[in-house]
Each structure stands twice: as C-alpha cells, then as structure tokens.
C-alpha positions in Angstrom: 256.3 147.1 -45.4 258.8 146.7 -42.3 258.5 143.5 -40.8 258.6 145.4 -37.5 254.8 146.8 -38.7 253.1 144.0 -39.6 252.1 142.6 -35.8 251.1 146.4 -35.2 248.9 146.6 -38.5 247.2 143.1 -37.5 246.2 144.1 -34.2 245.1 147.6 -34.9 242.6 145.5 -37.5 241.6 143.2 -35.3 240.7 145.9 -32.2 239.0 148.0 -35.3 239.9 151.0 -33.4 243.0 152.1 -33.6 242.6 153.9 -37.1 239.0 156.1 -38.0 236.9 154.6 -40.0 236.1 156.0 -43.5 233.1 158.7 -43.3 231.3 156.2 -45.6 231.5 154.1 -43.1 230.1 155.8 -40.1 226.3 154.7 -39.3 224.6 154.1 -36.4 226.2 150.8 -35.8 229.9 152.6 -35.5 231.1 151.6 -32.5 232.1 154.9 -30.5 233.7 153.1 -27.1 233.5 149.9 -24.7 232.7 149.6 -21.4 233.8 145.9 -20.3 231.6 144.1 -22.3 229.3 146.7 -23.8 229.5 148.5 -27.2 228.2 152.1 -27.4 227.2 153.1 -30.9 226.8 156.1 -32.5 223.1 155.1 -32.6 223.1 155.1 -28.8 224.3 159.0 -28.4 221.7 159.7 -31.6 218.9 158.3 -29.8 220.0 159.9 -26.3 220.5 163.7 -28.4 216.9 163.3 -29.4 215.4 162.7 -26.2 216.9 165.2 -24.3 214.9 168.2 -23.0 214.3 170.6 -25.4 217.0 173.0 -23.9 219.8 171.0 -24.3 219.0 170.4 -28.0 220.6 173.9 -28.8 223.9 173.4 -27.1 227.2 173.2 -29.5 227.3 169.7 -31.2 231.0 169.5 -30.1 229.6 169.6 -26.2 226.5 167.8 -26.4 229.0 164.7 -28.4 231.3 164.5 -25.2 228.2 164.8 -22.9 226.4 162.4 -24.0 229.3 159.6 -24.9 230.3 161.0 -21.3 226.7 160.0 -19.7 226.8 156.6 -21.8 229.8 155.3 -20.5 228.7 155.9 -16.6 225.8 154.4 -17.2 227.7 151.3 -18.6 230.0 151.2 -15.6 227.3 151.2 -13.3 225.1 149.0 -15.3 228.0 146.6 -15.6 227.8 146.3 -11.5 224.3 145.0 -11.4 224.5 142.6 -13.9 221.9 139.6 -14.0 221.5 140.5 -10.1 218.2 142.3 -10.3 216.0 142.3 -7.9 212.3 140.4 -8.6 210.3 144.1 -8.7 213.4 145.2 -10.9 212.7 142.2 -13.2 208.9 142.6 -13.4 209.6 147.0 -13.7 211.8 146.3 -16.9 209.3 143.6 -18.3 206.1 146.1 -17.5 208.6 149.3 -19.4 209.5 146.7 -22.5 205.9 146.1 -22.9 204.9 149.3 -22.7 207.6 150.3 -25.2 206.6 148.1 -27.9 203.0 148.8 -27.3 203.9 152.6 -28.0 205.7 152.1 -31.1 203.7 149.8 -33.0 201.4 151.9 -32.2 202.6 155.1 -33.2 204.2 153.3 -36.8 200.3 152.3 -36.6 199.4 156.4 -36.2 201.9 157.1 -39.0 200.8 155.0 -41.9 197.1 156.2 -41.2 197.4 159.9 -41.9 198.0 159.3 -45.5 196.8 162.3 -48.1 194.5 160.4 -49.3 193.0 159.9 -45.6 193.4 163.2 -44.8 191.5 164.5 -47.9 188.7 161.9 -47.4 188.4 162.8 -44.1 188.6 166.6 -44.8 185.5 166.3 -47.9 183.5 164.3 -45.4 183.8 167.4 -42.4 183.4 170.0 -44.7 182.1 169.0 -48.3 179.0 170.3 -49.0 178.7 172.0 -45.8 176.5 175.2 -44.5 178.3 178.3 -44.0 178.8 178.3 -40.2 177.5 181.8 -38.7 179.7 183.1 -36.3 179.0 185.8 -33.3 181.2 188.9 -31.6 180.1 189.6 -28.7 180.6 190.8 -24.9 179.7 190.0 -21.6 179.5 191.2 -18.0 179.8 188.1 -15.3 178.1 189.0 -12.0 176.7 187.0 -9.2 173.8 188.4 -8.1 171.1 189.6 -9.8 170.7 192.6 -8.2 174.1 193.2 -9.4 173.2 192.3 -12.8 170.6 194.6 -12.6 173.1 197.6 -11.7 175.5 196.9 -14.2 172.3 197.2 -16.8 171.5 200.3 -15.7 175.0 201.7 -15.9 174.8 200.5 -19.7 170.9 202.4 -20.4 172.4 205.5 -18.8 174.5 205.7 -21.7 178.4 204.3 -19.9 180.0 201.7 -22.3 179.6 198.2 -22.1 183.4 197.6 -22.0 184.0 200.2 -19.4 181.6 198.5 -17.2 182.3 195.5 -17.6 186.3 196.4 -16.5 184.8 198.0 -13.5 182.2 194.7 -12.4 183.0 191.9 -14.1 184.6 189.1 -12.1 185.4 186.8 -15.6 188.9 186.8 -16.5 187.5 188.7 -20.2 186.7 191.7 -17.6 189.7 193.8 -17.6 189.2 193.6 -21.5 186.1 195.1 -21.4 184.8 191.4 -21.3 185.2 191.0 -25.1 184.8 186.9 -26.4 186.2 187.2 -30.0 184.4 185.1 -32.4 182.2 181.9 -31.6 179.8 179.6 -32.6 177.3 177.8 -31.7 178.2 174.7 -29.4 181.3 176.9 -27.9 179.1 178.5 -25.2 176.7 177.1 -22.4 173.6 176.7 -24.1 171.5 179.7 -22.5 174.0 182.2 -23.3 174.2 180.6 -27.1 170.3 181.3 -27.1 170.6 184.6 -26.2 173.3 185.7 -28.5 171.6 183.7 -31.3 168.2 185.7 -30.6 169.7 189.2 -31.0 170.9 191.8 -33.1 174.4 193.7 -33.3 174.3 196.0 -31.3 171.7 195.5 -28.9 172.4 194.2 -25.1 170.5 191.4 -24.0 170.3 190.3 -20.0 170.4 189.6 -17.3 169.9 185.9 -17.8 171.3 183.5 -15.4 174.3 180.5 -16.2 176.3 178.0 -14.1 178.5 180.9 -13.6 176.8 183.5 -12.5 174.8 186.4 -14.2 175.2 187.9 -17.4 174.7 190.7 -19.5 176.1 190.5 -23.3 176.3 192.3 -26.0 176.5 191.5 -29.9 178.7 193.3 -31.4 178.5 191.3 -35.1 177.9 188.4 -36.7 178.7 187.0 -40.1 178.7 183.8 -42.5 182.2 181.8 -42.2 182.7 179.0 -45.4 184.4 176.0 -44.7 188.2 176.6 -43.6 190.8 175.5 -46.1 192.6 172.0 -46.2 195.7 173.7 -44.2 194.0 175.3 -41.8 192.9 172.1 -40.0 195.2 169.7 -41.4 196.8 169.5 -38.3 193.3 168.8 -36.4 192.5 166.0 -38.8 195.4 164.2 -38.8 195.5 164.0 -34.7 191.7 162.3 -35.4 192.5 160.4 -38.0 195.6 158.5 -35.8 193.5 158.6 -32.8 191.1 156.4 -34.6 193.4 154.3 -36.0 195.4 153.7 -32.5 191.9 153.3 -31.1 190.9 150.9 -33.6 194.3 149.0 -33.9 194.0 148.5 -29.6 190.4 147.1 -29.9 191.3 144.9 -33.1 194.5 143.4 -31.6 193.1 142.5 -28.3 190.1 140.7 -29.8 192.5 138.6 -31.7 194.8 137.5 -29.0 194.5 134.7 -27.4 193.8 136.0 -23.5 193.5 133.5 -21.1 192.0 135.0 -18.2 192.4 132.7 -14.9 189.4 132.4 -12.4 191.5 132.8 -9.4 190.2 134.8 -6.6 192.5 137.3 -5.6 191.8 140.4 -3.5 192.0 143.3 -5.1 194.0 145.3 -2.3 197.2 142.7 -2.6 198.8 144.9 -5.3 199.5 147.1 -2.7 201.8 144.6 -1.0 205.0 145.8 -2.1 206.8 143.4 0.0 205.8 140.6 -2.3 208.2 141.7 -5.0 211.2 142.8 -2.8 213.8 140.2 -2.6 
C-alpha cells in the first residue's frame, strides 16, 4: 500500500463513515448521520416509518428514507439548542410522558404473552362449550312518536300496504328509508320491551303499537331460526381483545398492590393544579 494511503485508510476507520458498511452489518444500531453530539440510527428512522400516519406508509421507500433522516436531523439541531436548559413544566411533561411510556409497554408485552392458543382455546370452550343454540330474530320496525301515529301507520299495514313501504314513508329511525328492516338479533341486543314483543310472536305476523324510550313501534317478524356456537375464527379476534383486557386489568391491580406507595397526609387544595404558574420558570 502507498505510504501516501495509510493516514487516509486510518482515519476513514476511525470516523467509521467514510466507506459503507457490509449489508451484514447493517442493523438498527448503524449509525446513519450526526448532529453535533447525537447519533441517528437506522433504528431511529425504523421507528419514525412505523409511526407515521397511515398515508404516508405507502409513499416510495426511496422518499420516505430522505424524509425521515431529513426530519431526524432538524430535530437534532433544534434539540441540540435546548440542551439541559428545560424549563421546570418541561422537566415534569417529559417525566409524566416517560412514565406513561413504560407503563404502556410493559403493559402491552403484558397483553401479548396472555393471548396464547392455549388461552384463547380455554377461553373459547368456556364461552361456547356445551352451549344452547342461540335463537335469533328478523324483523322490522316502524318508529313513531305518538301513538296516534302509531295507530295510523297500523292501519295502513291491515289495509293491506307493506310494512316496508310504510315504514319509508313514517318512520323517523335511521332503518326507515330501508323499509325499517334490523337484520338478525338476539336477545339482549334490543330494549327489553321490544325483545318481548319479538320473542312472543310468529313470522309473519305484526305486533304493536307498544311504547319504548324511543318512541312508538310497530314490528314485524319476518323469521327466526336456531344459530350453533360460531367457529374458533369467527371470534378469535373478540376473545383475544378480552383475554388482554383482563390481563392488563389484572397486571394494573396486581402491580399497584405490590408497590410500595407512600401516600403523604398533606392537605393540599384540590384547585392548585390549576396553577400553571407554579411550574413556569
């Protein structure tokens, strides 16, 4: 090698930059630029990519790479500025968004190692194992609110005009310019008088006018029938948001009741947290 190299070659190693790094090498610790005295890593921009609004995320990689090393490094500059010269609120706001950080992810790793298959099928065989065929109802209805109203709209239907028809025409529920069709139900889904009424009748028949929180009604059942106990996949989804609610839930209750908390006995008036002035400096 030229002697002439050989200072170049040791301080392109020693800056680590001046030659790219093997792809084997690359990982979120790669060191993508400096800003004074702060790296930005490759982790940094992944990080930033994946919290971005959802229509950013399908911009060209090439664009989104220079945006957000571009956005990085301003942030750096600026950040470089301010320093250890925060303010006291500024202080206590990045304490208060640290806490709150952790707290989320320990408990969302928490969320994640509860929905495990075998939680899921547990809790899946207790829900539906063994369990009654649920009967389920199609009906219709006709919102009103008067009686008297109610009243007319019934007559309309006994003089032989169809339910859906006039239920576009007097209907003031948002199912009434569909002919105030509900799809399938069951029981628990509707206020409890209307559930009576559509429980006591038969398809076909039109029972009313019977009065709700709502207003007055007139329904009619078109069907019913007997619906078994959906598949695993069907509510998978359902019982795994349960399943890490109640771990989160528990995991909150269990942690506090093991930390120490020391609660003072100062008295301190309530209304002093709205005393900004106290943390301005």
């Amino acid at each position: 090698m030229p002697r002439a190299l050989k200072p170049l070659l040791a301080l392109a190693l020693m800056a680590g930059l001046a030659f790219p790094a093997a792809a084997d090498d690359i990982g979120p610790e790669t060191v993508v630029a400096r800003v004074g005295a702060t790296e930005i890593t490759l982790g940094h921009m992944i990080v930033m990519r994946s919290q971005l609004p959802f229509e950013y995320q399908s911009l060209p990689d090439d664009v989104l790479y220079e945006a957000i090393l571009d956005q990085l490094v301003r942030q750096s500059a600026v950040a470089e500025q301010v320093g250890d010269r925060l303010s006291l609120g500024a202080r206590l706001a990045l304490e208060n968004e640290r806490r709150s950080f952790l707290a989320g992810e320990a408990l969302a790793r928490i969320a994640r190692e509860a929905a495990t298959d075998e939680a899921i099928q547990a809790a899946y065989d207790a829900a539906y194992s063994g369990a009654e065929p649920t009967t389920e109802y199609r009906a219709a209805h006709i919102l009103v609110e008067t009686e008297e109203e109610a009243q007319a709209a019934l007559a309309k239907v006994r003089e032989g005009n169809d339910f859906g028809e006039v239920a576009k025409e007097t209907s003031i529920d948002s199912s009434g310019p569909m002919g105030g069709e509900l799809g399938w139900f069951t029981k628990g889904m509707m206020v409890q008088s209307f559930e009576d009424a559509v429980v006591a009748m038969q398809p076909g028949t039109v029972s009313g006018p019977f009065e709700t929180q709502f207003g007055w009604h007139l329904v009619k059942l078109h069907e019913s029938r007997l619906k078994d106990a959906p598949p695993l996949d069907e509510v998978r989804d359902g019982i795994i948001q349960q399943i890490q609610r109640d771990a989160m839930e528990a995991a909150l209750e269990r942690h506090t009741a093991e930390a120490k908390v020391i609660r003072t006995e100062l008295e301190i008036d309530p209304a002093i947290l709205k005393n900004r002035e106290l943390v301005e400096d």
